[in-house]
C-alpha positions in Angstrom: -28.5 -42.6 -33.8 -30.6 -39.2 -32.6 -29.5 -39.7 -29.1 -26.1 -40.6 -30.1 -26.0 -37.5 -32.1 -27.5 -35.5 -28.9 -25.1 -36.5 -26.8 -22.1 -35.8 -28.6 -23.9 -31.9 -29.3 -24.3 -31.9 -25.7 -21.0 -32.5 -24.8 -19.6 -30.4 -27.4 -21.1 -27.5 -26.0 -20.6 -28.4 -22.4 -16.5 -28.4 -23.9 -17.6 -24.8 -25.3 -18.6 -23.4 -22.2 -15.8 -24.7 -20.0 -13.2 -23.4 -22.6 -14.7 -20.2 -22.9 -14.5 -19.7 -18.8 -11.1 -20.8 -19.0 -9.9 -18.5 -21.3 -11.9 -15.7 -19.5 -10.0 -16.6 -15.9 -6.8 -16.9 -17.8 -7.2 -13.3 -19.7 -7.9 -12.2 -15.7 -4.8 -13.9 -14.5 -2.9 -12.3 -17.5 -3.9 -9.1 -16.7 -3.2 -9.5 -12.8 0.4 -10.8 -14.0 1.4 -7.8 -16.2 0.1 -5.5 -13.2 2.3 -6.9 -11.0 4.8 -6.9 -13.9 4.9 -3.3 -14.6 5.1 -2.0 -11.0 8.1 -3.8 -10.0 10.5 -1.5 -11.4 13.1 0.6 -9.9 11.5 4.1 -9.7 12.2 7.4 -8.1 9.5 9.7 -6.7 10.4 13.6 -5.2 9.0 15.9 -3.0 8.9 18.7 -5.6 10.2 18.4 -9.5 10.0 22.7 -10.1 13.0 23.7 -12.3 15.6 25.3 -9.8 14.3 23.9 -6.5 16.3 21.3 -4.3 14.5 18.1 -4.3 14.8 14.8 -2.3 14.7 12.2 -4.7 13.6 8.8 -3.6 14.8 5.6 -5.2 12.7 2.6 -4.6 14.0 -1.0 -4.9 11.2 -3.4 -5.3 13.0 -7.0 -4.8 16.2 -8.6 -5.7 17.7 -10.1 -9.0 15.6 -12.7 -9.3 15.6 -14.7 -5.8 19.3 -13.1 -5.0 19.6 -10.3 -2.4 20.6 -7.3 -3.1 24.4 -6.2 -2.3 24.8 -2.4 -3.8 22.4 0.2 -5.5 24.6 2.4 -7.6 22.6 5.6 -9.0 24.1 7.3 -11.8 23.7 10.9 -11.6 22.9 13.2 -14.6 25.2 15.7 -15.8 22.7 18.5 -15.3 22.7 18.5 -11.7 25.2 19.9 -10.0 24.5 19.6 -6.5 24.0 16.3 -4.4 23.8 15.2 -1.0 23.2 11.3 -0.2 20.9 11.1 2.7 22.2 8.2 5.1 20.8 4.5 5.4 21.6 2.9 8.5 22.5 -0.3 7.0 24.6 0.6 3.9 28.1 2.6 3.3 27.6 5.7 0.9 30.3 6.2 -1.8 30.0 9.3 -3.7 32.0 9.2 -7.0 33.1 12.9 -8.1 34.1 13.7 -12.1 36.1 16.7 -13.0 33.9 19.7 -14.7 35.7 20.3 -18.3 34.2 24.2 -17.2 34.3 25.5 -13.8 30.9 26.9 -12.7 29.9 28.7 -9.8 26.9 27.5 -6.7 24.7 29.7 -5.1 26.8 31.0 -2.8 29.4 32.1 -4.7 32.0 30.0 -4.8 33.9 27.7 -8.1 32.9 24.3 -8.6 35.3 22.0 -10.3 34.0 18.5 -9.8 30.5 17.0 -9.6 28.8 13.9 -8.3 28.8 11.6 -10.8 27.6 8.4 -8.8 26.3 7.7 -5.8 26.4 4.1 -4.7 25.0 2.3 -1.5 26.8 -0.8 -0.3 26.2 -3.5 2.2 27.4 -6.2 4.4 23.8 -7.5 5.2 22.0 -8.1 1.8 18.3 -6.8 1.3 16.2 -9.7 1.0 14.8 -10.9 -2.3 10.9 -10.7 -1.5 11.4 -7.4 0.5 12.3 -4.1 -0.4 14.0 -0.8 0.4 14.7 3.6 -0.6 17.1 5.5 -1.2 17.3 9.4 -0.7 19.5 11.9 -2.2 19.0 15.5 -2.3 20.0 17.2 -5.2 19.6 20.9 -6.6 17.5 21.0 -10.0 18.6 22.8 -13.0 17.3 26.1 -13.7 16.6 25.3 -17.2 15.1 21.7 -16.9 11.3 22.9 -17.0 9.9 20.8 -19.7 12.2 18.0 -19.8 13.0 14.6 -18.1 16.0 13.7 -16.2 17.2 9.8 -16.6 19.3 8.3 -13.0 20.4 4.9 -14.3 20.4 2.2 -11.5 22.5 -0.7 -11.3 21.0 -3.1 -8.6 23.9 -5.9 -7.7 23.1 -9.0 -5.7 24.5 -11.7 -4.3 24.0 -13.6 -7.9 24.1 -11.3 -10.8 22.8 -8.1 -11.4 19.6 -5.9 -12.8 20.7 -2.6 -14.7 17.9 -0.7 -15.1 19.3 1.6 -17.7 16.9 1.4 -20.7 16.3 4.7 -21.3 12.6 5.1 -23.8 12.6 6.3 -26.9 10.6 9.3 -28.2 6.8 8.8 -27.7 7.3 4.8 -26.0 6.0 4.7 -23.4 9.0 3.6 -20.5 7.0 1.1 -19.0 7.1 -0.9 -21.9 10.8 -1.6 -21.4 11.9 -4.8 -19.2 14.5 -2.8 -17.2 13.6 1.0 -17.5 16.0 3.9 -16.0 14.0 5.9 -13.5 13.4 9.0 -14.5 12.0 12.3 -13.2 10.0 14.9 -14.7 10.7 18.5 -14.4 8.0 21.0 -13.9 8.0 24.9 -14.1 8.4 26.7 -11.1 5.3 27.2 -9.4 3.6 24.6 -12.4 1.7 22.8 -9.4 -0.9 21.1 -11.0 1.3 19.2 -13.4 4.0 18.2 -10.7 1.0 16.6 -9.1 -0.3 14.4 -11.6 3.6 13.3 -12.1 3.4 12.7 -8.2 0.2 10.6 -8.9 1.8 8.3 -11.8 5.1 7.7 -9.7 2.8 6.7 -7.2 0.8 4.8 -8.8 4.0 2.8 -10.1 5.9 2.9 -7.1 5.7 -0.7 -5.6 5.0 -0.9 -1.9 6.1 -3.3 0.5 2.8 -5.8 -0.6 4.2 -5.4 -4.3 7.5 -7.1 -3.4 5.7 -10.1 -1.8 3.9 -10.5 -5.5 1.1 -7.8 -4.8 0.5 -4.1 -5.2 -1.7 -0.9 -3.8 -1.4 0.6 -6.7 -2.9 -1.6 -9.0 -6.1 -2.5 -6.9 -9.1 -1.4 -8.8 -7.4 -3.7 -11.7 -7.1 -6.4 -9.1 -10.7 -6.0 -8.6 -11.5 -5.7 -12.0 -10.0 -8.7 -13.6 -11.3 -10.7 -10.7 -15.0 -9.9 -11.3 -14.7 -10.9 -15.2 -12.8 -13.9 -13.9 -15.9 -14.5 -11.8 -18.6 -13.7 -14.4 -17.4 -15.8 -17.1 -17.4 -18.6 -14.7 -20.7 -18.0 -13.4 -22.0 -17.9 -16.6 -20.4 -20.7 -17.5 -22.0 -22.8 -14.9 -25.0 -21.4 -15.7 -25.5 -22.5 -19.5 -24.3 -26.2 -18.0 -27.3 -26.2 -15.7 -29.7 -25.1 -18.2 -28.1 -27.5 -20.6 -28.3 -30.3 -18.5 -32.2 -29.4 -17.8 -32.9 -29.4 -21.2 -32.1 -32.9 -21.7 
């Protein structure tokens, strides 16, 4: 009966042990999965975000819809800039949608300006691959008075079967990333506020998916990577470690 009873303890604890690696590799693998997760949005990154500056604005697309190329981009511009120039991508058309301005205002230069980009949207004949990815560039002029606040370019992402619009705009104090399909959105800084339109440079970057992140992997997230692999590793060495000693003490 006592080594009946041993036995069974044994291999109750042995059961312990293996669960208790499993769930540690698994709580790795979960956190390597909501890494990859949260950088495979649609994002837009510029060269400078001051109030008043002209910009180049660069929309990443990560993958497809699902396993579908991509077909068309359509970027929705905001109402508060005025001035945009779509830079040309050798393998898409360019269509620039114009809406009529209920005020006439005037550019830099001078002159009236009835009509504004509205849209710009980026067509194709030869669809982006699903598991490969591709930018976007416009140029546009900054509003004067847009230190402080953030500027929201819904994307529409079409492909050959369905679609992905990333239009969810946050609300007050969530954090965007939180959201399955985000808006991209831009950050504007005070003129000559350097220091904070480099740490906004450093979290687009650090979001912005590379060409490894739309294969299933990202830069970015690479001390996490590391990270969740070593706990991974631990619990399972320790693991293996209380069966050895188990198995010497019987």
């Amino acid at each position: 009966m006592t080594n009946t009873t041993t036995a069974r303890g044994r291999s109750g604890a042995k059961r312990s042990l293996l669960m208790g690696a499993a769930v540690t590799l698994g709580s790795a693998a979960l956190m390597l999965g909501g890494a990859g997760a949260a950088s495979a949005h649609v994002t837009v990154a510029a060269d400078t975000a001051e109030a008043g500056a002209y910009a180049v604005l660069t929309f990443s697309v990560p993958h497809g819809c699902g396993e579908s190329p991509t077909t068309s981009v359509s970027i929705q511009i905001p109402e508060e800039i005025s001035s945009v120039t779509p830079t040309r991508n050798p393998l898409y058309s360019v269509e620039t949608v114009h809406q009529a301005l209920e005020t006439p205002v005037e550019d830099s230069h001078g002159n009236e300006v009835t009509e504004q980009v509205s849209e710009v949207v980026y067509r194709t004949d030869t669809p982006l691959p699903a598991d490969q990815r591709d930018t976007f560039e416009l140029s546009v002029k900054l509003p004067e008075d847009a230190a402080g606040t953030t500027l929201h370019f819904p994307t529409v992402q079409t492909c050959e079967e369905g679609e992905s619009a990333w239009v969810q705009i946050a609300a007050e104090g969530q954090d965007p990333h939180e959201l399955e399909l985000p808006s991209p959105e831009l950050q504007v800084v005070a003129p000559g506020d350097h220091e904070h339109e480099a740490a906004d440079a450093e979290g687009q970057d650090a979001t912005a998916p590379d060409a490894s992140a739309a294969a299933g992997g990202s830069t970015a997230n690479g001390p996490l990577v590391i990270t969740s692999l070593a706990l991974g590793g631990l619990g399972l060495v320790v693991a293996i470690f209380a069966l050895l000693r188990t198995r010497n003490k019987a």
